[in-house]
C-alpha positions in Angstrom: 0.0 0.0 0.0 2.7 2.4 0.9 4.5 1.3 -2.6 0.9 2.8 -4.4 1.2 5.8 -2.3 4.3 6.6 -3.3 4.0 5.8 -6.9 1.0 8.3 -7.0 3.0 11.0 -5.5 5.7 10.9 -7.5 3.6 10.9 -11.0 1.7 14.1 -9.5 5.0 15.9 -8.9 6.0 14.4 -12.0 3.1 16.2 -13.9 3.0 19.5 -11.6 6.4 19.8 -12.7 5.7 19.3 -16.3 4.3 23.2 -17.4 7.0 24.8 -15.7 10.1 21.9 -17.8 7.8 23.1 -21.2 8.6 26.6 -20.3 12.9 25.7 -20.0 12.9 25.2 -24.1 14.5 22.2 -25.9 16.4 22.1 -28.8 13.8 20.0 -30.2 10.6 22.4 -30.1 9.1 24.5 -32.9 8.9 27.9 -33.6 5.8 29.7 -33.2 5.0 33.3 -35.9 6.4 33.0 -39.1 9.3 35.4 -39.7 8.7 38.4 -41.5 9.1 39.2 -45.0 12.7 40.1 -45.1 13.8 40.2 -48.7 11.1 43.1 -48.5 12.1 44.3 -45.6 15.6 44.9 -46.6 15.5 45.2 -50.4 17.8 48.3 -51.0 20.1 47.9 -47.3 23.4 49.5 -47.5 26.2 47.2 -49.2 27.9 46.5 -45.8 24.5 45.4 -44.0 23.5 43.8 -47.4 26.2 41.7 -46.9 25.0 40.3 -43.7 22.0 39.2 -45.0 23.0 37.3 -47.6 24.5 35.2 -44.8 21.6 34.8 -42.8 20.9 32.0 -40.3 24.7 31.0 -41.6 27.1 29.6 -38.6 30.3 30.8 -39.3 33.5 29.5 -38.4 36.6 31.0 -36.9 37.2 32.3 -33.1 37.4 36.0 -31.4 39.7 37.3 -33.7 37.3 37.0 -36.7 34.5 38.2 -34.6 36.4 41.1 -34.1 37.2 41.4 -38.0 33.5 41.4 -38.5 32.7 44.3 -35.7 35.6 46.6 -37.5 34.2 45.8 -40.9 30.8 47.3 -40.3 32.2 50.9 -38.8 29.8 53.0 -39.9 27.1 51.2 -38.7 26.1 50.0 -34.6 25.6 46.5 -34.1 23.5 44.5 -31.5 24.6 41.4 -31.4 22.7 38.6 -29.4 24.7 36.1 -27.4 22.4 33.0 -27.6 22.1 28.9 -27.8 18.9 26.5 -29.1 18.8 25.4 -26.0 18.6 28.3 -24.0 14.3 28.7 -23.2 14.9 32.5 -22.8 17.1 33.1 -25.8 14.3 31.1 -28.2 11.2 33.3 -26.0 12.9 36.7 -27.7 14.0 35.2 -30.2 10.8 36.7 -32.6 12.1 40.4 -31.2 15.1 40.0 -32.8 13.4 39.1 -36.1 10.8 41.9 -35.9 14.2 44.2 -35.0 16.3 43.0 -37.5 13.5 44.0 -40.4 12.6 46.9 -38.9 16.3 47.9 -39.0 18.5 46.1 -40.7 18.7 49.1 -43.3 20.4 50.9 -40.4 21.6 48.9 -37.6 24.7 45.6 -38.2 22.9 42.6 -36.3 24.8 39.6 -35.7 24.5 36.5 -33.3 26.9 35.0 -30.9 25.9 31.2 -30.9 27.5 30.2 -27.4 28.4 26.4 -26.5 25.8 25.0 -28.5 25.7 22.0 -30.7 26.0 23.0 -34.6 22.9 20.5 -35.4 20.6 22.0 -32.9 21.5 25.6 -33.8 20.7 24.8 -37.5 17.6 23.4 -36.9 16.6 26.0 -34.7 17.8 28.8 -37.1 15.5 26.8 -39.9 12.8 26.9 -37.4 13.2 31.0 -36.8 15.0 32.5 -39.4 17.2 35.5 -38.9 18.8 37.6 -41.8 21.8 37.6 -40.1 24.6 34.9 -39.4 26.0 33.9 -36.2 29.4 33.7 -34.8 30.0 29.8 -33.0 31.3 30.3 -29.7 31.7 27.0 -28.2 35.0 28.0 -25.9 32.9 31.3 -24.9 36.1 34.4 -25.5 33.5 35.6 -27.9 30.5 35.9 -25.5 33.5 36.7 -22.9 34.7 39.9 -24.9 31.3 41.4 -24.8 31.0 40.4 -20.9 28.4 38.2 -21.2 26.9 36.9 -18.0 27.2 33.5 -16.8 23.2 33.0 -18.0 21.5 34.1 -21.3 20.6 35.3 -23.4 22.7 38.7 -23.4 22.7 41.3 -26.1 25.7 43.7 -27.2 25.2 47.1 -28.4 28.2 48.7 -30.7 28.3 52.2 -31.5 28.9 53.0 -35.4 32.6 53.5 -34.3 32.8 50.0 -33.3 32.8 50.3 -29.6 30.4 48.7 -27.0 28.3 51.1 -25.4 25.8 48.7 -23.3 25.6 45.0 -22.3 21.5 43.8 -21.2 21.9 40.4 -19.7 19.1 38.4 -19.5 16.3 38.1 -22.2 13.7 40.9 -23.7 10.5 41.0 -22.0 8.8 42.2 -25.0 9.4 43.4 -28.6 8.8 47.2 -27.2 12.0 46.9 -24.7 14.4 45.4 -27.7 13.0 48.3 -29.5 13.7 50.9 -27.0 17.3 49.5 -26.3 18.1 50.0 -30.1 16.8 53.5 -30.3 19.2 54.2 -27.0 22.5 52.3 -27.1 22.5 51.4 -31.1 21.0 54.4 -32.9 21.3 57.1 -30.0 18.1 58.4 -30.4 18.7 59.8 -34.2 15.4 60.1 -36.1 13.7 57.1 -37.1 13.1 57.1 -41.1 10.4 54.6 -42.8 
């Protein structure tokens, strides 16, 4: 009898537990709105940024040094560049912000992902799943997500002036579309006039 007792209690916690594991993310779920129109969105972008996309949801290769390349190469322009993983539960809850950002101003504003200590199969499935026009920097020893001073958690995002330097790290995820937004117009644009 005490055996059944026991056996009924664990399969309760068991499936009280269960919402709050769904909200921790796997690798393995789905993604949820479709991304937005991009090729619309960014038909005419600048030659640099129009560059970037034609890598999108591409997982490139090389180490902090060609991070760094990248950041130099884009002068001229901020960046935000989200430090993330496919299985973070955070990073793939804001992960729609940074594709309603990234067309509203990817004419204007360098974005680029840090993929940190994640497995190449996962991230490509999950970028399949929610499609960025942007690629992503692998970081599987971290100096990437380190440079930036990224926090022990994620996601974290990196905001660059157009000179190149980093004006503001927000750890943790985006609440909502509207704080992403506002952190753009702030650290990455610095409040100049919005146009379109």
């Amino acid at each position: 009898m005490n055996a059944a007792k026991i056996k009924i209690g664990a399969l309760a916690l068991l499936l009280a537990a269960l919402p709050a594991l769904a909200g921790c993310g796997s690798a393995e779920e789905g993604g949820g709105n479709p991304a937005p129109d991009y090729a619309r969105a960014l038909a005419g972008a600048p030659p640099k940024l129009a560059a970037l996309h034609r890598q999108a949801n591409e997982l490139l290769g090389g180490d902090l040094d060609a991070y760094e390349r990248r950041v130099a190469s884009l002068r001229g322009y901020p960046i935000v560049a989200n430090v993330w993983a496919s299985w973070c539960g955070p990073c793939r809850a804001e992960y729609p912000y940074f594709q309603q950002a990234a067309a509203r101003y990817g004419k204007r504003v360098a974005f680029l992902g840090i993929d940190r200590q994640d497995s190449d199969e996962f991230a490509r499935k999950f970028l399949a799943e929610e499609p960025v026009p942007y690629p992503s920097y692998r970081d599987p020893d971290e100096s990437i997500s380190e440079s930036v001073g990224a926090s022990l958690g994620m996601p974290d995002t990196a905001f660059y002036d157009a000179a190149g330097e980093l004006t503001y790290l927000k750890q943790g995820p985006y609440d909502d579309y509207a704080e992403l937004r506002a952190d753009i117009e702030r650290y990455a644009l610095a409040g100049e006039a919005e146009s379109g």
